[in-house]
N, C-alpha and C positions, 0 to 999 in steps of 0.2 A: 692161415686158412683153417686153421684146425679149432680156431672161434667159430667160426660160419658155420660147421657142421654141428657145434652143440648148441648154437642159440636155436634152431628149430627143436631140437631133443629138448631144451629147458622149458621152451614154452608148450612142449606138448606135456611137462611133466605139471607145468601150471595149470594148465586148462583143462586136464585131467583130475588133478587137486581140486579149480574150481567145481567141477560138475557135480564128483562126488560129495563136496560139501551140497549143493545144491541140492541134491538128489536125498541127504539124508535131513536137512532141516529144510528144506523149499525158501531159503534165503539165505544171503550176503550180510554178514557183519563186519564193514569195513566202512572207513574213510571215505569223503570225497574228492580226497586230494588224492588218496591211490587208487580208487575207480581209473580219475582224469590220466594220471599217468600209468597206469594198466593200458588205456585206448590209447595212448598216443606211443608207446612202447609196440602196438601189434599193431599201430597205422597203415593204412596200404598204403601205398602210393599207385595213385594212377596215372593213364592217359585217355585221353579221348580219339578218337577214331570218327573225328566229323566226317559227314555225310551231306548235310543240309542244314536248317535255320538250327536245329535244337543244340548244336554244336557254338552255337554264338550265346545260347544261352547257358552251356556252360561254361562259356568264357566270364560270365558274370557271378558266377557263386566266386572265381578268385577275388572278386574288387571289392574295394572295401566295404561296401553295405552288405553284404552276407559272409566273407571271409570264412569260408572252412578250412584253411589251413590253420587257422586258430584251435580247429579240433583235433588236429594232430594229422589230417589229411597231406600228400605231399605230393603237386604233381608232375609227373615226367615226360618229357618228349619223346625219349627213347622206350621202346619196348624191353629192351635189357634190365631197363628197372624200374619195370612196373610188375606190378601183383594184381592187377585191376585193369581191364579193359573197356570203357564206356563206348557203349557203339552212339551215336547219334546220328537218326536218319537214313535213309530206305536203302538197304545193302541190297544192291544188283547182282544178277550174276556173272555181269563185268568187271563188277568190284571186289564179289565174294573169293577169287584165287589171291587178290592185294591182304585181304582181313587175313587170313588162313595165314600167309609168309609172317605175319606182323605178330596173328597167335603165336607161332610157333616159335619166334625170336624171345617170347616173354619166359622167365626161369617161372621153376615149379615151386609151389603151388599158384596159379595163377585163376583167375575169376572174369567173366564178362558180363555186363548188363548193359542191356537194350534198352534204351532213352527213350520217350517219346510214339506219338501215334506211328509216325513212317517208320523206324527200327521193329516195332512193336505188331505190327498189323499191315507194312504198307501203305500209308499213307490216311 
């Protein structure tokens, strides 16, 4: 257990690292190969939280003509291990106490974004 607790401390000492390089030359001198595995090392894993059509449309970024898991993305059924929460589609306030329990299951730091016109605006 006592890995879990410093890979968040290592990666905060990298992206710390990163910034300040950033911040003192306004660029990255590195690899393409350690960029690709940089992202695939801080990947989220998500879930979607369908709602309506746009939820079917995430189900096709997994297939094979778009395949983001290729970029290091990894998706999960469970809220336990997600870092990412895709809402897709009009949250009711029938729905809105289901989303809230499903939030609150996900470990920290956790993220949510709203898919589409109906997540987004209601339809």
């Amino acid at each position: 257990m006592a890995g879990a607790n410093t890979a968040g401390a290592d990666r905060d000492v990298a992206t710390q690292s990163l910034n300040r390089e950033l911040q003192d030359k306004g660029f990255l001198l590195t690899s393409t190969e350690d960029i690709i595995n940089w992202a695939r090392n801080g990947s989220l894993h998500w879930m979607t939280f369908g709602l309506a059509c746009c939820a079917v449309e995430m189900m096709h970024t997994s297939m094979p003509r778009y395949d983001v898991e290729r970029f290091g993305t990894a998706p999960r059924a469970s809220p336990r291990q997600s870092d990412l929460m895709i809402v897709a589609g009009t949250l009711t306030n029938k729905m809105a106490p289901a989303l809230r329990k499903v939030y609150d299951q996900m470990p920290e730091p956790r993220y949510v974004i709203s898919m589409g016109s109906c997540a987004n605006g209601g339809g």
